[in-house]
C-alpha positions in Angstrom: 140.0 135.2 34.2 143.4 133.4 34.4 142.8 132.8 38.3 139.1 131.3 37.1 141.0 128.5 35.0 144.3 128.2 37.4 141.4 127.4 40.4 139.3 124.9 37.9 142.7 123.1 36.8 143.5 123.0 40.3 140.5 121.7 41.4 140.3 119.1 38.7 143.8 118.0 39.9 142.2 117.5 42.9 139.5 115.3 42.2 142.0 113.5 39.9 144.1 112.0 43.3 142.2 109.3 44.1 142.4 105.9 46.1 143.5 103.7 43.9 146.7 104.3 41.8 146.1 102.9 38.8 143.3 105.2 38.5 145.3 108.3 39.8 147.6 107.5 36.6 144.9 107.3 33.9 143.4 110.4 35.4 146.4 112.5 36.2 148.3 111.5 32.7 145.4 112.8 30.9 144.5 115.8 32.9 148.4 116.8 32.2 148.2 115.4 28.5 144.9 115.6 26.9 142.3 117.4 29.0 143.1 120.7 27.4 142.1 119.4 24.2 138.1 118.6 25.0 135.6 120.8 24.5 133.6 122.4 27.0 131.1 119.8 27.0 134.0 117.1 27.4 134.8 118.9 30.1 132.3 119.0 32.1 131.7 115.3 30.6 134.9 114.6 32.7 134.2 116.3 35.6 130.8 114.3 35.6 133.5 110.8 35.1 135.4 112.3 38.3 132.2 111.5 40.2 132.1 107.4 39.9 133.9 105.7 42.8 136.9 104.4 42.2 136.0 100.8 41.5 134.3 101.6 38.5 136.5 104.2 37.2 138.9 100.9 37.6 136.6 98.6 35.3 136.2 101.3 33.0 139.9 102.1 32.2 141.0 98.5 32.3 138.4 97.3 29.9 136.7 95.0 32.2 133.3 97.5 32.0 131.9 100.0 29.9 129.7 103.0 30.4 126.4 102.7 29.2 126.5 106.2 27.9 128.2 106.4 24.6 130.2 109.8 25.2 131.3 108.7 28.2 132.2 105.6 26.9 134.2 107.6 24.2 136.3 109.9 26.5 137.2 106.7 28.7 138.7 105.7 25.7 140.2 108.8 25.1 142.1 109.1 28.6 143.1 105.1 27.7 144.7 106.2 24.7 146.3 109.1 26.6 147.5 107.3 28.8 149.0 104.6 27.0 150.6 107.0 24.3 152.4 108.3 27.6 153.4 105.6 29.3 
């Protein structure tokens, strides 16, 4: 079981190094910081997130854009908080 979650985390870590630092940070902070807090279905909420190109992972965590769907739209604000409480 341990090498299940140590190959998902490392996996996730993965998808978390993008193109564009400014997104690596939001992502990485909050994998590191506050991903072990969701709940399963924030987690897989997230790993849905990790599949927007990077431009509009960009808008989203810089405020310019929001995501139409209102749980996404909650856990961006949730790896902005992270993020900023860690900065």
């Amino acid at each position: 079981m341990t090498n299940d979650i140590e190959l998902k985390i490392k996996k996730l870590q993965w998808q978390c190094r993008r193109g564009m630092l400014e997104v690596d940070l939001y992502l990485m902070t909050f994998l590191e910081k506050g991903c072990a807090l969701l709940s399963e279905s924030d987690h897989h909420l997230f790993e849905d997130l990790l599949k927007e190109p990077d431009p509009v992972l960009l808008s989203w965590l810089t405020g310019q854009a929001r995501p139409e769907q209102e749980d996404m739209a909650n856990l961006v604000q949730t790896i902005i908080k992270t993020r900023r409480a860690h900065s």
